[in-house]
Structures are given as C-alpha cells and as structure tokens.
C-alpha positions in Angstrom: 125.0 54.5 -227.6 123.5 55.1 -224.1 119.6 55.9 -223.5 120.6 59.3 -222.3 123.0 59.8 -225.2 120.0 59.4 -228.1 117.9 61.8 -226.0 120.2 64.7 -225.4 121.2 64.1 -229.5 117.5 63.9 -230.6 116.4 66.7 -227.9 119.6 69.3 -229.8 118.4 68.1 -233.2 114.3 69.0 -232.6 113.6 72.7 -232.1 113.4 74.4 -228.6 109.3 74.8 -229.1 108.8 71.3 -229.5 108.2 69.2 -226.4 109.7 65.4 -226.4 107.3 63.1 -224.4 109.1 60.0 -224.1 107.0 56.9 -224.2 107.8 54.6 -221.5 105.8 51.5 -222.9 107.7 48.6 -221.5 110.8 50.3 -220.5 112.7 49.9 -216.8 112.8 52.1 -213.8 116.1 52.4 -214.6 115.7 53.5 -218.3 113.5 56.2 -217.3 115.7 57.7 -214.2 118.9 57.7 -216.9 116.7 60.1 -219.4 115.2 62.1 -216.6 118.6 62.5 -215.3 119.4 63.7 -219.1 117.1 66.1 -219.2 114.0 64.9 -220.0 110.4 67.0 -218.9 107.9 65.0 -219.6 107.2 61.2 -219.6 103.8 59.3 -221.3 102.6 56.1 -221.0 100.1 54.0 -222.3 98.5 51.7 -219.4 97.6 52.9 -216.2 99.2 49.2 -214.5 102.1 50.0 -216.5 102.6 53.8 -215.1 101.9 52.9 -211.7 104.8 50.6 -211.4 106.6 52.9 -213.0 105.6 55.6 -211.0 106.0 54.5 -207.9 109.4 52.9 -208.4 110.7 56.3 -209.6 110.1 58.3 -206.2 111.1 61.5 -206.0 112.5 61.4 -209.5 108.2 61.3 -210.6 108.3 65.4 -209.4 110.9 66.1 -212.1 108.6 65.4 -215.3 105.2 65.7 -216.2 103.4 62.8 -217.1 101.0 62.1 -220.2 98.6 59.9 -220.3 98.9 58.5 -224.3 97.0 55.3 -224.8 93.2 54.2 -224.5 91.8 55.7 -220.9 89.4 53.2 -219.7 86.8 54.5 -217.4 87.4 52.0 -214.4 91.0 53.2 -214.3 90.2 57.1 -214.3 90.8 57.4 -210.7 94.0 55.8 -210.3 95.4 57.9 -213.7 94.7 61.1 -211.9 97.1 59.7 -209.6 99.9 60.2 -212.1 98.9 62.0 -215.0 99.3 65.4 -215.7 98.0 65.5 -218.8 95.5 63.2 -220.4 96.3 63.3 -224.1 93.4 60.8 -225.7 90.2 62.3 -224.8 87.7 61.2 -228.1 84.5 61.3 -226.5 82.2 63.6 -224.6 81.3 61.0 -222.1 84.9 60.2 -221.4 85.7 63.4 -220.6 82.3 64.4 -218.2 84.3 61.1 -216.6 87.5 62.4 -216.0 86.0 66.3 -215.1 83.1 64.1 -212.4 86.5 62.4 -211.0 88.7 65.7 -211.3 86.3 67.4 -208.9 86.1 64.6 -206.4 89.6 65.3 -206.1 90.1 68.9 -206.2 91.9 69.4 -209.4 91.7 70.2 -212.5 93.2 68.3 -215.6 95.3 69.0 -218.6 93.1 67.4 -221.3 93.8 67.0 -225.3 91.2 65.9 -227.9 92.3 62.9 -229.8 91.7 62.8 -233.4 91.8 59.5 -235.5 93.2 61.5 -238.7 93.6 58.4 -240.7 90.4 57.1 -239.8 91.2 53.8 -238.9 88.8 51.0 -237.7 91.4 49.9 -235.8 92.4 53.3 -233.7 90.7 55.2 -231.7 89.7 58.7 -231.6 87.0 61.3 -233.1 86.6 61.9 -237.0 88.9 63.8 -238.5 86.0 66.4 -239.2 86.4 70.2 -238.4 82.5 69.8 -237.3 82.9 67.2 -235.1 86.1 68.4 -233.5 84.4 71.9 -232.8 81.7 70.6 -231.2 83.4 68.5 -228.8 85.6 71.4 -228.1 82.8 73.5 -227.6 81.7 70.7 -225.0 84.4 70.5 -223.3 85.0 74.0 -222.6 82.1 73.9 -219.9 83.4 71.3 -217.7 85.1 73.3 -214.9 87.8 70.6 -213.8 89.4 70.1 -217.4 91.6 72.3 -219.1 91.5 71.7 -222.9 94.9 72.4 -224.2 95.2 70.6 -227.5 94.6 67.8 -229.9 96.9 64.6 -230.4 96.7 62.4 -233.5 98.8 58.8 -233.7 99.0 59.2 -237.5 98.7 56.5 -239.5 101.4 53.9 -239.2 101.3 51.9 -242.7 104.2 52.4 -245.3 106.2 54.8 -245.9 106.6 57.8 -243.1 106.8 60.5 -245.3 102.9 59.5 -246.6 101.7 60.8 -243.1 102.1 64.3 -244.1 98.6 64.9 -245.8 97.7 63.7 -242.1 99.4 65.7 -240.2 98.9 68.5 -242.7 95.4 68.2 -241.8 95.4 67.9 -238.0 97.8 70.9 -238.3 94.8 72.7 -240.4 91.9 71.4 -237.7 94.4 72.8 -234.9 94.2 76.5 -236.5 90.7 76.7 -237.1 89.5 75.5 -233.4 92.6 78.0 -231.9 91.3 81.3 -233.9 87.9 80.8 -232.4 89.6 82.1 -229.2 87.1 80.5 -227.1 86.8 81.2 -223.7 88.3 78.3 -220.9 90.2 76.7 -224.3 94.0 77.3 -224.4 94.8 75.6 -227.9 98.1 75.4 -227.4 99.6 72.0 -227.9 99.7 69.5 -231.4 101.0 66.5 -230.0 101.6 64.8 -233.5 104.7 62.1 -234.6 105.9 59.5 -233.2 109.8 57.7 -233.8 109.2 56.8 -237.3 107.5 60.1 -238.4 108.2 63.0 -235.7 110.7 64.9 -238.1 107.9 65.1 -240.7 105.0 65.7 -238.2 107.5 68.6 -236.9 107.9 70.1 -240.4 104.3 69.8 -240.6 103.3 71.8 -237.6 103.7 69.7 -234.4 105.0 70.9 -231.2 104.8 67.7 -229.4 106.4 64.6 -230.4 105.8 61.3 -228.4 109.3 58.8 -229.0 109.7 55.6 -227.8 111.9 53.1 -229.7 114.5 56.5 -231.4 115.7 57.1 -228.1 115.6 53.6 -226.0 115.8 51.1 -228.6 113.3 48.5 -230.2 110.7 47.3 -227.2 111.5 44.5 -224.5 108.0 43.2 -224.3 109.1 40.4 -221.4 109.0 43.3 -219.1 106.4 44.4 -217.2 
C-alpha cells in the first residue's frame, strides 16, 4: 500500500477534530510531497538539519502544511527553526522559551508554542514534571512573553510494553490539560493535546488527544541511511 493510501485510510479512520502531524524523521522529499499531495496539513520533525533539507527541497509544496517542531530544540539552532516552524511543540523550560520569544521578536513574529510534559517521568526524556504545579507555573510564565503564543501541551508517552498501559499517562496529561484551560488565562489559548504516537495514537485519542504525531503507521518502519 502506497504512502498516500495509509494516510488518507488512517486520516478517515481518526475523527475530524483530531489533527495528524506526520513525522518526517528520515523520510524523502518524495515521501512527504506524495502525503501532502494526499491531503496532509501539517508536517513535524525532529532536527532542525533534518527539516531544512527537507524544507527547502519541498518548495512551494512547504506553503501547503504547517510545520511542528517535535524533537529536542537546542538553543544554537533557534534561529534557523523559526525559519520553518510554525509551531514549536517541546517547550520544557522557562529559559527555552524567553529563547525562542528574544529570537521571535528579532524577527517580527510571533510563535505557536506548546509545553512539553515528561508524563512518564523518564530520566531518559525530556520535558517538565508531570506536576499540575509545575505546569501552571510555567504557563503562567509564559503567558507574558509577547512573541509566543501558548497553545497547548505535548507528551511523548512512555514507550515501554504494551500500548494500551499508556493510558493512565495520557489520562493524566488529558487531566493537567483541563485544569490549566479552565483557568482561562489571559494571552493562553489551551487548545491543542498533542498526545500518541503510531503505536498508541488510538488510545491517546480515546483518552482525550486532538493531536497525534505518526510516523512509521503511515510511511513504513524508518530508513535510517537517509539523511
């Protein structure tokens, strides 16, 4: 079955209020024109190298999607993401985002920005504690940079055993999501749960998600020889 097949089959089987962000970790030009050409609104990826290449090989196709930014944001490549991104998805510090909001302004625009949460606390992930405290008060912070528009919180979810033991997880982020969006504070649209991922994104959507980020369900297990 053809890359654009799985997404238009996967994009009738998820429900019209969930946005697929398709993850274009070590896929071709060429696989990412065919699911644009499907369809697809929005595109993530997980290295600024990477989504430059991939951006710039794309040309006018790039206008058609929006792009997320889904993987670790280092603060040397902030300038070039602002290039690309639209939205920068894993936010999990104060300092990273005065960053982005110092670099937004030097440009002139402002920045989709969600807070990432490390729900399964892992040493090895990254992202704030899962703690309704901790996300509030970054929230709270955030809110009063002028150049960043906090829309959301993203969680990878952990990614040991059996897929259907990440719903307490997303349960929870779902519960963290509700609490920061009934504040109703001002300059915070919480709009966006951008939970689930191939191997989980039907339970994270059961769970509460309106964002699911797919990679391998749509193009088929990873080609790491390419660039």
């Amino acid at each position: 079955m053809h890359v654009a097949e799985n997404y238009q089959r996967i994009r009738e089987e998820v429900p019209d209020n969930v946005t697929i962000v398709l993850a274009g970790k070590t896929r071709t030009p060429e696989e990412i024109r065919e699911v644009i050409e499907a369809g697809a609104t929005d595109i993530g990826e997980n290295y600024v190298q990477e989504a430059e290449k991939m951006y710039d090989s794309l040309g006018e196709e790039t206008k058609k999607v929006r792009w997320h930014m889904i993987g670790h944001l280092q603060k040397n490549k902030i300038n070039k993401a602002l290039r690309i991104f639209d939205v920068m998805q894993t936010v999990d510090s104060l300092e990273k985002a005065i960053d982005i909001n110092k670099r937004a302004k030097e440009t002139g625009r402002t920045v989709s920005v969600y807070i990432e949460i490390n729900i399964g606390s892992e040493m090895t992930k990254a992202g704030i504690k899962p703690e309704y405290e901790v996300v509030e008060n970054l929230v709270r912070e955030i809110s009063e940079l002028e150049y960043l528009n906090l829309e959301g919180l993203m969680t990878m979810g952990p990614r040991f055993g059996d897929p259907k033991d990440s719903r307490p997880y997303f349960r929870e982020t779902k519960d963290i999501f509700e609490r920061i969006k009934a504040l109703n504070l001002s300059r915070v649209k919480m709009e966006t749960l951008s939970m689930g991922m191939s191997n989980s994104y039907k339970f994270a959507i059961e769970e509460g998600s309106n964002m699911v980020r797919l990679g391998t369900v749509v193009f088929g297990e990873r080609n790491f020889k390419n660039p």
